[in-house]
C-alpha positions as CSV (number, residue, x, y, z in Angstrom):
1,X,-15.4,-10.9,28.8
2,X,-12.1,-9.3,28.2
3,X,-11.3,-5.1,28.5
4,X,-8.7,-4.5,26.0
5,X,-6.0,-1.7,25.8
6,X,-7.9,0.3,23.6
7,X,-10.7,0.0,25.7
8,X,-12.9,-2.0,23.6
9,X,-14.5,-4.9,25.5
10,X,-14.6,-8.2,23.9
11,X,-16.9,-10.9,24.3
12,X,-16.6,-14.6,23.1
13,X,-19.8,-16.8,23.4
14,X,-19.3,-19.9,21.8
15,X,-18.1,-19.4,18.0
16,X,-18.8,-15.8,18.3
17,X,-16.9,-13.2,19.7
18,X,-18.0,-9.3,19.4
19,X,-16.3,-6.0,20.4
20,X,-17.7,-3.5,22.0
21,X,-16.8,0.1,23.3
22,X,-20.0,1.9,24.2
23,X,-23.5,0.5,25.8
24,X,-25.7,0.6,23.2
25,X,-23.7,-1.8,19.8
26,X,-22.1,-4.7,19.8
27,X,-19.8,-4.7,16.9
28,X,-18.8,-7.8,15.1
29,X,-15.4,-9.6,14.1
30,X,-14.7,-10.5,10.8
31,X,-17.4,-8.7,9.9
32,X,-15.7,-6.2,7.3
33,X,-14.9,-6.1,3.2
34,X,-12.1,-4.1,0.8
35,X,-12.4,-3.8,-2.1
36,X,-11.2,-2.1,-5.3
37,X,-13.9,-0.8,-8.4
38,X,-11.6,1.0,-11.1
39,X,-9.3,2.5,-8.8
40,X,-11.8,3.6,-5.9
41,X,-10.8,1.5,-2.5
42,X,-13.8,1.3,-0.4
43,X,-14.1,-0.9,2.6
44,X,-16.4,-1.3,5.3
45,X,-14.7,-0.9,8.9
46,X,-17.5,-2.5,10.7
47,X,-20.7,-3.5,11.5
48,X,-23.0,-2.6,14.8
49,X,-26.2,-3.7,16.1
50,X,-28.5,-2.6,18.4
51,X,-31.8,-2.7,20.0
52,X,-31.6,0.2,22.2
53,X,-31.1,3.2,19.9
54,X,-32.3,6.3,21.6
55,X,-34.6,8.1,19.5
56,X,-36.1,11.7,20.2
57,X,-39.3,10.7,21.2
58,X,-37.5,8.3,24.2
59,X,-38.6,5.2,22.2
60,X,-35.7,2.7,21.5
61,X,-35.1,1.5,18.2
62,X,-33.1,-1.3,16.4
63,X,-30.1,-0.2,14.5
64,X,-27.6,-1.3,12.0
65,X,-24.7,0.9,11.8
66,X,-21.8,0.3,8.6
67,X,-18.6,2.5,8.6
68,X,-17.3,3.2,5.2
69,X,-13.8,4.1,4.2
70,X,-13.5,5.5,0.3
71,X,-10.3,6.1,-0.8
72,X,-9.9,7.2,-4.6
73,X,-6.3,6.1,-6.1
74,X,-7.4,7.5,-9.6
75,X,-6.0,10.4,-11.5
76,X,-9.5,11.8,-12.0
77,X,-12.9,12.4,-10.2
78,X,-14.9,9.1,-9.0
79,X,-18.1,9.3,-8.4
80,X,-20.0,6.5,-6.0
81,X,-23.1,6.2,-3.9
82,X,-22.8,4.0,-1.1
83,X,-24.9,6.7,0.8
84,X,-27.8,5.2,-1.7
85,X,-27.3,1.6,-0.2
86,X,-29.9,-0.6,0.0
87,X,-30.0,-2.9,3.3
88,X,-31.0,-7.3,3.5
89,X,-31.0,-9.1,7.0
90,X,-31.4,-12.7,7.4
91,X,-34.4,-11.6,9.6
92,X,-36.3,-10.7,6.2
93,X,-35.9,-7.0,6.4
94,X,-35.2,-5.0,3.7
95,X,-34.3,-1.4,4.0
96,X,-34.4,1.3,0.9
97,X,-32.1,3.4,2.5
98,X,-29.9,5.1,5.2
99,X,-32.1,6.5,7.3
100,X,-31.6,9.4,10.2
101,X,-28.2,10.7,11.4
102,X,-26.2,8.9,8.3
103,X,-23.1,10.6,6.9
104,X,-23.2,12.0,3.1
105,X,-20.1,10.4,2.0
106,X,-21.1,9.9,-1.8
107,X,-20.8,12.0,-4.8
108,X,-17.7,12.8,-6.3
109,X,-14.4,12.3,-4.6
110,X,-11.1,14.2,-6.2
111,X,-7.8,12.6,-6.7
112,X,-5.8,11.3,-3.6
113,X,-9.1,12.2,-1.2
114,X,-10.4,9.8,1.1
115,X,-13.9,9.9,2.8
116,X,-15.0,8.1,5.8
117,X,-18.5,8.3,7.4
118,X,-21.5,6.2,8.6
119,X,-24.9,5.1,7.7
120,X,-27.5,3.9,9.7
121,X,-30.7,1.6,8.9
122,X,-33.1,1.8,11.4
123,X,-34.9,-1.9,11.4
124,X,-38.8,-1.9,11.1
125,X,-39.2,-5.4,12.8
126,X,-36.4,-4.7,15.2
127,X,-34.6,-8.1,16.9
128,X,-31.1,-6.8,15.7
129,X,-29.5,-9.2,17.8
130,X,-30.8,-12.1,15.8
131,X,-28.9,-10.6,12.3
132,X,-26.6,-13.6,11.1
133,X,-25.5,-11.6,7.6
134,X,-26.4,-8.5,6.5
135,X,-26.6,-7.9,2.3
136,X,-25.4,-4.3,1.3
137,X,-25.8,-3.1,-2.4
138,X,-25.1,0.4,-3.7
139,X,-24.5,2.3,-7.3
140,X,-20.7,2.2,-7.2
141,X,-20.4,4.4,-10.2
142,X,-22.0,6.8,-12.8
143,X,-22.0,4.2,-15.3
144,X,-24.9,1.7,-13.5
145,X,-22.6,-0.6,-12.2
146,X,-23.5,-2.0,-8.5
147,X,-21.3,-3.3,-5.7
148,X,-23.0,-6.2,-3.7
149,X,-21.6,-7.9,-0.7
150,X,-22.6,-10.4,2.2
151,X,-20.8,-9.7,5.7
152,X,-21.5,-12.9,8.0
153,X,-22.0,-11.0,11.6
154,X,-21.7,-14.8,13.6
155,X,-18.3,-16.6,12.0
């Protein structure tokens, strides 16, 4: 276990090696994606897990966390849903949606405007520490198409 400058503590156990800089997720190298849909940049900063999510109630719940960044580059409105995203787990879970506390970072987005925010899936079976890839897929725009990407959380 190594304390970096930043103050992010990384851990290496065997092949994988995670970062963490609070007590309740452990987030993942390599475990990001960019890419570009007709002039709309989106990529996702990161991916945290956890099994100890605080809830109101003081139950604990398991948690999958995804930044997004969405930056539009065209001359025009874009319109994108990644707020709508639909969550796959090599545990077999599947979730709908974002659930509670996620960021509305969908819609339309002007010219030049970036938008960065986070969604959460709260896991029904829980065991977020035994995730090896996650599947996200969301309306990217107006016209039906659909972004899908794998992000491998032990590589």
């Amino acid at each position: 276990m190594t304390t970096l400058p930043n103050g992010v503590i990384e851990t290496t156990v065997g092949n994988v090696t995670t970062y963490s800089n609070d007590k309740i997720y452990t987030y993942y190298k390599g475990a990001n994606w960019e890419g570009n849909h007709d002039g709309l940049k989106t990529e996702v900063v990161h991916i945290a897990l956890t099994d100890k999510y605080p809830l109101k109630d003081g139950k604990l719940a398991s948690v999958v966390n995804v930044k997004f960044k969405l930056h539009n580059t065209t001359q025009g409105k874009f319109t994108t849903y990644p707020n709508q995203a639909q969550l796959i787990t090599s545990t077999g879970e599947k979730i709908e949606s974002p659930t509670f506390k996620s960021e509305n970072i969908g819609g339309e987005i002007d010219k030049g405007v970036t938008k960065e925010g986070i969604l959460y899936f709260q896991l029904e079976k829980g065991n977020a520490d035994k995730i090896n890839w996650i599947q996200l897929f969301w309306p990217v725009s107006d016209n039906g198409t659909e972004q899908r990407i794998v992000l491998y959380l032990n590589e």
